[in-house]
C-alpha positions as CSV (number, residue, x, y, z in Angstrom):
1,X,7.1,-3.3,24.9
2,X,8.0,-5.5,21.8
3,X,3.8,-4.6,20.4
4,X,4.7,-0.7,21.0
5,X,8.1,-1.4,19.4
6,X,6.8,-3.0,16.2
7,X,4.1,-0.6,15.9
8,X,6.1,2.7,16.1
9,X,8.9,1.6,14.1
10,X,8.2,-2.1,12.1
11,X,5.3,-1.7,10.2
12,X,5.1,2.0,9.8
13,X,8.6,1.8,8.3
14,X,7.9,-1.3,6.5
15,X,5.2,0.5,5.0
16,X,6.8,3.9,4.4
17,X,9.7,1.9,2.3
18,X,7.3,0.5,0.0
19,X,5.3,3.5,-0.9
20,X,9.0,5.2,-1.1
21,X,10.2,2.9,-3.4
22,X,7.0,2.3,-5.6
23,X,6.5,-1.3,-4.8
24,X,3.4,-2.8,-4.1
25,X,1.5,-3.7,-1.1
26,X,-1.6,-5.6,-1.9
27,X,-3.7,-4.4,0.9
28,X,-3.2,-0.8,-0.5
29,X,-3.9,-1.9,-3.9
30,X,-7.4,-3.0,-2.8
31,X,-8.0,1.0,-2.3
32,X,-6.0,2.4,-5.0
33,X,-6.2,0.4,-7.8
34,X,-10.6,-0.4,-6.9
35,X,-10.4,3.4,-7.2
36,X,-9.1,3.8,-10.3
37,X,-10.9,0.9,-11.3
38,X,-14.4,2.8,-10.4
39,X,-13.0,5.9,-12.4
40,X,-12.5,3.9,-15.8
41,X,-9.0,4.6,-15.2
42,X,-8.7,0.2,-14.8
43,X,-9.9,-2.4,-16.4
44,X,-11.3,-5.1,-14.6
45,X,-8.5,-7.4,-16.1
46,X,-6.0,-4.8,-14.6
47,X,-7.7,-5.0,-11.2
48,X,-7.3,-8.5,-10.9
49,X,-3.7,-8.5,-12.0
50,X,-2.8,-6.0,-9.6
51,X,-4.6,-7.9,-6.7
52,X,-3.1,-11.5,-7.8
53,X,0.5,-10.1,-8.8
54,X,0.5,-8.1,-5.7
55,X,-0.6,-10.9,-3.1
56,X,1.6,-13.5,-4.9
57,X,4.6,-11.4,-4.4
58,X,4.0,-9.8,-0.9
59,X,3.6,-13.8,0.4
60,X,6.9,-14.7,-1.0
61,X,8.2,-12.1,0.0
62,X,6.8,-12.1,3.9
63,X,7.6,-15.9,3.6
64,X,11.3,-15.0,3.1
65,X,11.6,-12.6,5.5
66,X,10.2,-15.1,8.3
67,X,12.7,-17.5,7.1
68,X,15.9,-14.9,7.7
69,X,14.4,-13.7,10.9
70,X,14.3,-17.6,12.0
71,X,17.9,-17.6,10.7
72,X,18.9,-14.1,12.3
73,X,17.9,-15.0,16.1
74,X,16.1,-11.5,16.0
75,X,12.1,-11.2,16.3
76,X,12.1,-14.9,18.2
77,X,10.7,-13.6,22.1
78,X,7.0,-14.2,21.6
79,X,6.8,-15.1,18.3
80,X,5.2,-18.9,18.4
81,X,2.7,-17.2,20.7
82,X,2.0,-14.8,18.2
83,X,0.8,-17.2,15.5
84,X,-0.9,-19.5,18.0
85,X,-3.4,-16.5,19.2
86,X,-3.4,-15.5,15.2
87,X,-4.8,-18.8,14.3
88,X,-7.2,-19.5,17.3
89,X,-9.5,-16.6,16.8
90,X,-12.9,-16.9,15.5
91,X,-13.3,-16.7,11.4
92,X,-15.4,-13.5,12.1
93,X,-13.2,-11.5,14.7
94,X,-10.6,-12.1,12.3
95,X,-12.6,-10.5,9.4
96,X,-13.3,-7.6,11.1
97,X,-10.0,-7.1,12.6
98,X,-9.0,-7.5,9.1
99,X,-11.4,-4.8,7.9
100,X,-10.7,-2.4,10.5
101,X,-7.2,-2.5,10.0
102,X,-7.2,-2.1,6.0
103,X,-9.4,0.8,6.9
104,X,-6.4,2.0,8.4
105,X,-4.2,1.3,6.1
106,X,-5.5,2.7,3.1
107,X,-5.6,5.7,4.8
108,X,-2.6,5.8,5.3
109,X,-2.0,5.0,2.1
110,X,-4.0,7.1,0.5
111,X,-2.6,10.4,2.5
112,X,0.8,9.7,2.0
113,X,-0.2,10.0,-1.7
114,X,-1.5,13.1,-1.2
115,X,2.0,14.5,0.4
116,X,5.4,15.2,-1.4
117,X,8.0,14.8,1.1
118,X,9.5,12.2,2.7
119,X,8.3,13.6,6.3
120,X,5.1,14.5,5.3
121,X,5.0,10.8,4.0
122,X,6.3,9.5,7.1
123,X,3.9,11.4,9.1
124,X,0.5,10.1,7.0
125,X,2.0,6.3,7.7
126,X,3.0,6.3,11.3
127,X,-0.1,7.4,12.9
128,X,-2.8,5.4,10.9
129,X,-0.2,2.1,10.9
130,X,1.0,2.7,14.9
131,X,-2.5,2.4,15.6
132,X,-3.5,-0.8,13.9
133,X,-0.7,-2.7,16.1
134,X,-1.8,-0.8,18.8
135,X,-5.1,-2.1,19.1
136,X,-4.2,-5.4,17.8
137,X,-5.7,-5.4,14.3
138,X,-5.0,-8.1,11.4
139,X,-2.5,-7.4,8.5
140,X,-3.1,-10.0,6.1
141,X,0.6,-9.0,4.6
142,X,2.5,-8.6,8.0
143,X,0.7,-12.0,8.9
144,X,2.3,-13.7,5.9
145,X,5.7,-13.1,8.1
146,X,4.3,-13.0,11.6
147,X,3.2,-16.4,11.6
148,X,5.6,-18.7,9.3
149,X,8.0,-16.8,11.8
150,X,6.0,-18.1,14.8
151,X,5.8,-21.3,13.0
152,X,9.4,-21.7,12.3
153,X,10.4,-20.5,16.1
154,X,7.3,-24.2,17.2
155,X,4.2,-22.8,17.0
156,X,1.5,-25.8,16.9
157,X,-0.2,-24.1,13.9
158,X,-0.2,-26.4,10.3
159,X,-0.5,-24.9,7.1
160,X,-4.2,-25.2,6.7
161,X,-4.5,-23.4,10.0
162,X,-2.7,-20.3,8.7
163,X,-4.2,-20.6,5.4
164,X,-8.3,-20.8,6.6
165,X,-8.2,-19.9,10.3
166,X,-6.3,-16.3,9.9
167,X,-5.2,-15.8,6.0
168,X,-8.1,-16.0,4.1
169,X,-10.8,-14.3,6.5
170,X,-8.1,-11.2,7.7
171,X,-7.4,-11.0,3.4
172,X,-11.4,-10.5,2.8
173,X,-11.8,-8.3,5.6
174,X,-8.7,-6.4,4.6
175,X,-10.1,-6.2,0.6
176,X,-13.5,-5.4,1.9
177,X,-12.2,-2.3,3.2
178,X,-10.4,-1.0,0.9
179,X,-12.8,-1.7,-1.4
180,X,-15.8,-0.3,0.3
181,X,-14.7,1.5,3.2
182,X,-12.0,3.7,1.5
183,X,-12.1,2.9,-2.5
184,X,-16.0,3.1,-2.6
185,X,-16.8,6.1,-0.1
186,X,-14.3,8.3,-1.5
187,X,-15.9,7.7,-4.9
188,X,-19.2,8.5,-4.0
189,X,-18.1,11.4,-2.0
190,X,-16.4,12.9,-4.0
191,X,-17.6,11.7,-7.6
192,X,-15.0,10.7,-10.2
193,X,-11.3,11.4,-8.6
């Protein structure tokens, strides 16, 4: 109940507010901004500052966010559990969950762009995002909360296990597919967007 929970209404909404709002998400700039990139509408100076800006800030900011939700007393049933199972999968499942899901992401992503209202945008988000959870794909950006939260609530998971078992394989799976999956194909399909 809590996965069907935080798949309907969490992330899609987490996700729907930051496209709302104009912020940035850096597993969406992996699409967006390698797109423009492949347009000449980006340096590769920009590209890199829009990847390292945008991965800096969304840790610090999923970092906080698992510090108030270990303060609140909400989001604690299951939690440690959570980041245990995050952190014992092999490097390889990992990167692929983490490529699936960007895949899914960036579509969503990507569609909502294409809409312009806020139901419409809603709409291209909760489907593509629902589904991820759904079938147990890795975030690299809700994992940056997810597990410091699980950590915080006594997980057995150090640091470096955060960092190299799920954080850095789920974040090149997730910028391998918005690179390639959805940045590249939809330049060679359709061109120059």
């Amino acid at each position: 109940l809590q996965r069907i929970l935080f798949g309907a209404f969490g992330l899609p909404l987490g996700l729907l507010m930051t496209l709302v709002t104009g912020a940035e998400l850096f597993t969406g700039n992996t699409a967006l901004v390698t797109t423009a990139r492949f347009n000449g509408k980006a340096t590769n100076q920009g590209l890199a500052k829009s990847w390292a800006c945008s991965y800096l800030g969304n840790l610090v900011g999923s970092v906080f966010i698992a510090y108030l939700f270990s303060v609140s007393g909400v989001m604690h049933a299951g939690a440690a559990a959570v980041a245990t199972a995050k952190t014992s999968m092999p490097w390889a499942q990992a990167f692929v969950r983490g490529f699936l899901c960007n895949w899914l992401v960036c579509m969503a992503v990507w569609m909502a762009a294409g809409c312009s209202d806020l139901a419409s945008k809603a709409v291209a988000v909760w489907f593509p995002i629902s589904a991820f959870v759904a079938m147990g794909l890795e975030h690299s950006v809700a994992n940056m909360a997810l597990i410091p939260l699980g950590m915080l609530m006594g997980a057995p998971v150090t640091v470096k296990a955060f960092l190299l078992n799920n954080l850095l394989p789920v974040t090149l799976g997730n910028a391998a597919a918005g690179v390639l999956a959805v940045a590249g194909a939809f330049t060679l399909a359709y061109k120059k967007l």
